[in-house]
C-alpha positions in Angstrom: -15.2 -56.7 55.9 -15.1 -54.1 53.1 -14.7 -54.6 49.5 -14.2 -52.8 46.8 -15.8 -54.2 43.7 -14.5 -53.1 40.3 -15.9 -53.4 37.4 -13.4 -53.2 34.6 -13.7 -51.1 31.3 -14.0 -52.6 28.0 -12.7 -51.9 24.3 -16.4 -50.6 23.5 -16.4 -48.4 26.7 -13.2 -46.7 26.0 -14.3 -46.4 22.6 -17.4 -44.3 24.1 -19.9 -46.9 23.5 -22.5 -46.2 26.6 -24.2 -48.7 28.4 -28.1 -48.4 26.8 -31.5 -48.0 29.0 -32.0 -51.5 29.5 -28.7 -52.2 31.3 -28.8 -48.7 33.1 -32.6 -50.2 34.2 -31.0 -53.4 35.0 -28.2 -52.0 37.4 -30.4 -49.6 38.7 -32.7 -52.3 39.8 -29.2 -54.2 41.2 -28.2 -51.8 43.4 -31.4 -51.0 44.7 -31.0 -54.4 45.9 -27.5 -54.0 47.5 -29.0 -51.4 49.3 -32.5 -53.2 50.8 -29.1 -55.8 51.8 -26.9 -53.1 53.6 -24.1 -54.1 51.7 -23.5 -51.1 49.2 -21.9 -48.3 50.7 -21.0 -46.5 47.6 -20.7 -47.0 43.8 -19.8 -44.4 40.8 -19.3 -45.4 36.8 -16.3 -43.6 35.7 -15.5 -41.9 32.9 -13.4 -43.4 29.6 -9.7 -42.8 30.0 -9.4 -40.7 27.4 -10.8 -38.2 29.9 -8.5 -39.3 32.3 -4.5 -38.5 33.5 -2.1 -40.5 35.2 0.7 -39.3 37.5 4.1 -41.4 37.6 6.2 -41.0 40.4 10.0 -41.5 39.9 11.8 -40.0 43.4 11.0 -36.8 43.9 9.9 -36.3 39.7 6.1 -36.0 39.0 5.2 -37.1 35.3 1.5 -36.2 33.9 0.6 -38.5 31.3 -3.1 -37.8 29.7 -5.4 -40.5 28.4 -6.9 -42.4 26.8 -4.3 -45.7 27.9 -4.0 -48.9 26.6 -5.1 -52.2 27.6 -9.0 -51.8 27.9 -9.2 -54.5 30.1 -7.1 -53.3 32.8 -8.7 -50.1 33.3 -11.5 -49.9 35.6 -15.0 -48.1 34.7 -16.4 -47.9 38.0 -16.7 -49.3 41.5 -18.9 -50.2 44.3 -17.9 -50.5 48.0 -19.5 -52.9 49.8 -19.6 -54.1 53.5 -19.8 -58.0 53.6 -19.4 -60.9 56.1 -17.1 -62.7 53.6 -15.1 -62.2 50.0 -17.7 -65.0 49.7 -20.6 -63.0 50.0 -19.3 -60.3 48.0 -18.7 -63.2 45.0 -22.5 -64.4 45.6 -23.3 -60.6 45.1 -21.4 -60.1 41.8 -22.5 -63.3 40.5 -26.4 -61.7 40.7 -24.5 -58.9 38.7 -26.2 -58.1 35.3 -23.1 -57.9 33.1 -22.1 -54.3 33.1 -21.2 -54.0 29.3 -22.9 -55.6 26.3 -19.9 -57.2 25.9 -17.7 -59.6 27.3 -16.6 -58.1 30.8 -14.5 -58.7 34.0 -15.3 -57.4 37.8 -13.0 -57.9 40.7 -13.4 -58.1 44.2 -10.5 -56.9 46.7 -11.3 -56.4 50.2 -10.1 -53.0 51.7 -7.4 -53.0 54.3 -8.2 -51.7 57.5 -5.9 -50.2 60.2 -5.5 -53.7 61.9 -4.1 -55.3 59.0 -1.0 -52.8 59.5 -0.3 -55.0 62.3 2.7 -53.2 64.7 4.4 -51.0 61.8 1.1 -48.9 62.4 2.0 -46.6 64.9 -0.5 -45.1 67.6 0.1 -41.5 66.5 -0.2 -42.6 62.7 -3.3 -44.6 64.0 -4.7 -42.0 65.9 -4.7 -39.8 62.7 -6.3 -42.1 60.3 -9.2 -42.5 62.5 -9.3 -38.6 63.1 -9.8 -38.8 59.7 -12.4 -41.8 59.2 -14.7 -39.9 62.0 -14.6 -36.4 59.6 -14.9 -38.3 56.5 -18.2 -40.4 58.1 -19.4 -36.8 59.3 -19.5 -35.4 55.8 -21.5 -38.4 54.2 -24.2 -37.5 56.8 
């Protein structure tokens, strides 16, 4: 199973308040670990929203609305992805977590769907193409 961990921003984050050596040390030193474990398959911090956009979608309108937004604690500062036998697992793994902020701070775990949780309204040209896809996008990480 694959999950994507996210680690949500903070009021001091969006505020531009970066994490300091010891915690970049720290998470360094974590992930080094998720990857002696074979369960990270990716992870990036992300920028404060105030460097971000969001696109709202209303029929066939496009709206561009630029950061920073609201609501600190619903925006998400970065992510892992991680392959795992369980949402178990994953849990045991963010519990080893340092905390990500010097701060009070949320991450959340959702596993990824994959093409067989589409069940029949997955069709086998549709299905076909997303793994066309997967195949290219594994070739590039290479």
């Amino acid at each position: 199973m694959r999950f994507m961990v996210i680690v949500k921003s903070t009021p001091g984050y969006e505020n531009g308040v970066p994490p300091d050596e010891k915690l970049l040390t720290a998470m360094g030193k974590f992930n080094e670990k998720l990857m002696a474990a074979g369960i990270m398959q990716a992870g990036q911090g992300l920028l404060p929203s105030a460097k971000g956009a969001r696109v709202r979608f209303k029929g066939d309108q496009r709206t561009v609305v630029d950061g920073p937004f609201a609501e600190a604690k619903e925006l998400v500062a970065g992510f892992w992805i991680w392959q795992c036998k369980s949402m178990e697992e994953a849990i045991e793994w963010v519990k080893r977590c340092p905390n990500p902020f010097n701060e009070e701070s949320v991450i959340e775990i959702r596993q990824i769907m994959e093409m067989e949780d589409f069940g029949e309204e997955l069709s086998p040209k549709t299905r076909a193409s997303e793994e066309r896809i997967r195949a290219e996008l594994a070739s590039r990480q290479k």
